[in-house]
C-alpha positions, 0 to 999 in steps of 0.5 A, spaced: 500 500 500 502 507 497 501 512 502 503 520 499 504 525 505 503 532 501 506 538 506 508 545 503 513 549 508 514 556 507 519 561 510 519 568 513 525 572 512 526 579 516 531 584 513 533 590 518 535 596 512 539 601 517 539 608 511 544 612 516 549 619 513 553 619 520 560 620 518 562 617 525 559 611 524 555 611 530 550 605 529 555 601 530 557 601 536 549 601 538 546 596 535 544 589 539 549 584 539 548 581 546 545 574 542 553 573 539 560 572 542 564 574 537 565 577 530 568 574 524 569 579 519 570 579 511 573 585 508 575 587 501 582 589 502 581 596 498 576 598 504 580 596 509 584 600 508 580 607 507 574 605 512 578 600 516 579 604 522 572 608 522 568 601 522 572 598 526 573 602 532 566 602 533 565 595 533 570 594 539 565 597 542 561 592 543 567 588 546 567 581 543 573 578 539 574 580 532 576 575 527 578 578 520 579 575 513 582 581 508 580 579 501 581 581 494 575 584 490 575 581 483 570 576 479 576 571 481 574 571 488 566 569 487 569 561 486 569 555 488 577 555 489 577 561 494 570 558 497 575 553 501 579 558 503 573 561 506 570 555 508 578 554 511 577 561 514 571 560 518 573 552 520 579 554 523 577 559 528 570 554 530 566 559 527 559 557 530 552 560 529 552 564 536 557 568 531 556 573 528 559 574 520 559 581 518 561 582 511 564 588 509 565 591 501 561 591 494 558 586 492 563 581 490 564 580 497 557 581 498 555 575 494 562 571 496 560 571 504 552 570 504 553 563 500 560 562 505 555 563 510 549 561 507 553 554 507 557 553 513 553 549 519 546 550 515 547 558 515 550 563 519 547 569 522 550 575 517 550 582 517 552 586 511 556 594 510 555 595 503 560 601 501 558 601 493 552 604 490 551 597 488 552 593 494 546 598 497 542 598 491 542 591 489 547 585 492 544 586 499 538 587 498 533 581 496 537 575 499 542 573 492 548 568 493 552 567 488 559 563 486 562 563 479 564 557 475 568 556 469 564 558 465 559 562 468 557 568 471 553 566 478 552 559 476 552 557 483 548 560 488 542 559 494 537 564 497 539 567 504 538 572 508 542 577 512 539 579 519 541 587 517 544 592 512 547 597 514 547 603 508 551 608 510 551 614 504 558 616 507 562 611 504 559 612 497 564 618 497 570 614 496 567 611 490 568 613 483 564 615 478 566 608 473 563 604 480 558 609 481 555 608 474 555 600 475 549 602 481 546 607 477 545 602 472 542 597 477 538 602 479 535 603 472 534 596 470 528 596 476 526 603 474 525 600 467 522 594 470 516 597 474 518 605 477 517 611 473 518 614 480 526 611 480 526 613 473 525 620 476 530 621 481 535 618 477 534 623 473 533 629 478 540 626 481 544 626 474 541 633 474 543 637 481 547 631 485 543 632 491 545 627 497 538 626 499 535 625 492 541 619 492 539 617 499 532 616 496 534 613 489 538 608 494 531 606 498 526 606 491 531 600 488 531 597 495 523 596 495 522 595 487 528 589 488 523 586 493 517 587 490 520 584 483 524 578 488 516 577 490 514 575 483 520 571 481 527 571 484 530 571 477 525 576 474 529 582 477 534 580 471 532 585 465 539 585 460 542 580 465 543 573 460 546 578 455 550 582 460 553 576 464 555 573 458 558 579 456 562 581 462 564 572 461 567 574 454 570 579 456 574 575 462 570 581 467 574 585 465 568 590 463 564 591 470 557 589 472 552 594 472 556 597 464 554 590 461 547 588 464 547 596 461 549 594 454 545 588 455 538 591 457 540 595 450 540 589 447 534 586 451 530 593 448 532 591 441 530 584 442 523 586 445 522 591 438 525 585 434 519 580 437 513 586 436 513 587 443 515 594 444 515 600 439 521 603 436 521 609 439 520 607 446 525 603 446 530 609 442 528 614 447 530 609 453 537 609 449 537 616 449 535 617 457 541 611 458 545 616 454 544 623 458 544 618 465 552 617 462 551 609 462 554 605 459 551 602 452 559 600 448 560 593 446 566 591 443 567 590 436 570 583 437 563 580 441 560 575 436 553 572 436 554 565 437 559 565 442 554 570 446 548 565 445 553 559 447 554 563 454 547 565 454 545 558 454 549 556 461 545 562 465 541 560 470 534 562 467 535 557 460 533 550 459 539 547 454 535 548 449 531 555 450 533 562 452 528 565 458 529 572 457 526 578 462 524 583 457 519 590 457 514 593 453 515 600 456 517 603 463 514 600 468 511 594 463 514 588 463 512 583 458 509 577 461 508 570 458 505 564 461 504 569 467 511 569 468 516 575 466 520 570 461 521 571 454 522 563 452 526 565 446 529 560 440 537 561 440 537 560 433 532 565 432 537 570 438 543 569 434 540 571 427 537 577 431 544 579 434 548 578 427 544 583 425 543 588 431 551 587 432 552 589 424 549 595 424 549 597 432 552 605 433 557 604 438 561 598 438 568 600 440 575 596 440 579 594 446 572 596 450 573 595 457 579 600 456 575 605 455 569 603 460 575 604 465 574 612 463 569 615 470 565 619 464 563 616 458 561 621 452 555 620 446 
């Protein structure tokens, strides 16, 4: 005799976003950590020179032992080679869930450690400090975990949770305009998929520079993160499956925001091909990406089939189809079989890139040089 017990298990995770402009820090030294013993912190090495005093001073406050891993902030990191070092690092020192695990730096830090912790003993308890625009705006915000493999871009990955974020406008200071553009980019890609109101304020800033239009940019991305996150977890991806498989061509040398910013130029264009968005909404999107400074080059030597090929091994497509996230306007997504993918034939991708990348306007040579410029011109 067969018996079938059915159950449905369904989890609620709490995320505190700290929204702090305090050059001291203070929030630091003030928040409850009566429920830990002591504190392991990884830190990208770049912020642990600029920052680390500040943030460190502060947490001494709390008088717990303080165990600290430095790392580099390349794509080379999110692996699964470094993955042991980490494991390496938290098993040696008898790291246990009464620990608390702070990560410290932009998001391939962020990604590395929440999928570190994620993993470790079933998971961890897990603060954030992001310290770019696109760790506030995007790689804390909607439990994302990730590792590179060989031959993809974020490949590997779970859902976790940190317990809080704390974002601080102050550290947004030492970023550059090139890393600040890979969070504006972010920012953009939800505007497209369901604010005009972040639209809006993207343009505000780009127009007076104002740190509280900043702040509010950074809070409107948090909260249409999590309202597409609760459709889909992968739904957030507009120019994503074009972006990822550019940046892997490029061997990451370019950034992440500047490819899944080409790539939604992509995904626009690809919408117009299928009939699903008009052209002039489409060309007057490229024009709003323009006078926003963000990134819409591609290099001269990226080729179709060697697109596609990559496209195939993201995490949204099956090995015999693409699904890609695609827009009718701002705010519109295309919806499919109540989903936001697209499925597309990579035949029919392939033959649509040839001829996008044979009349496309801005393809440059040596493009990741050029993108390593703070300001782009058109």
């Amino acid at each position: 005799m067969i018996n079938v017990i059915t159950t449905e298990y369904t989890s609620k995770s709490k995320i505190e976003f700290i929204q702090d402009d305090d050059k001291e820090f203070n929030w630091l030294s003030e928040f409850d950590s009566l429920n830990y013993d002591r504190f392991f912190i990884v830190i990208d090495s770049n912020v642990k020179e600029i920052w680390g005093k500040s943030i460190f001073d502060k947490l001494k406050i709390h008088k717990k032992d303080i165990i600290t891993l430095k790392v580099e902030s390349i794509e080379e990191t999110k692996s699964i080679h470094f993955y042991q070092t980490a494991i390496d690092f938290f098993e040696n020192n008898k790291c246990s869930r009464y620990d608390l695990v702070i990560a410290i730096g932009g998001g391939i830090v962020l990604d590395l450690v929440s999928f570190v912790v994620s993993t470790f003993m079933r998971g961890l308890p897990l603060f954030m400090i992001p310290t770019t625009l696109i760790g506030q705006t995007d790689a804390s915000t909607a439990g994302k975990t990730c590792l590179n493999s060989k031959n993809s871009k974020n490949l590997l990955g779970t859902f976790y949770y940190p317990e809080i974020v704390y974002n601080n406008l102050s550290f947004l200071e030492t970023n550059t305009n090139r890393f600040l553009r890979q969070g504006f980019s972010e920012s953009f890609k939800y505007g497209l998929l369901n604010s005009q109101f972040l639209i809006d304020k993207l343009i505000e800033y780009h127009q007076n520079r104002n740190k509280n239009v900043l702040k509010e940019i950074i809070d409107q991305t948090i909260k249409s993160r999590i309202e597409v996150r609760q459709i889909d977890a992968l739904a957030s991806n507009l120019g994503h499956t074009f972006g990822h498989a550019i940046e892997r061509m490029s061997n990451y040398q370019v950034l992440h925001g500047d490819a899944i910013s080409v790539g939604t130029v992509m995904a626009l264009n690809y919408s117009v091909h299928i009939g699903v968005m008009d052209n002039k909404v489409k060309d007057n999107i490229v024009d709003l990406m323009k006078k926003l400074g963000l990134n819409i080059y591609i290099d001269k030597k990226v080729k179709a089939k060697k697109l596609v090929q990559l496209m195939l091994l993201d995490k949204k497509s099956s090995s015999l189809v693409l699904n890609l996230v695609l827009i009718k306007n701002i705010a519109r997504p295309y919806i499919e079989n109540n989903r936001m993918f697209c499925k597309s034939e990579p035949e029919d991708v392939i033959l649509f890139l040839k001829n996008f990348l044979k009349s496309y306007e801005y393809k440059i040579d040596d493009c990741h040089i050029y993108l390593k410029n703070n300001l782009l011109s058109y």
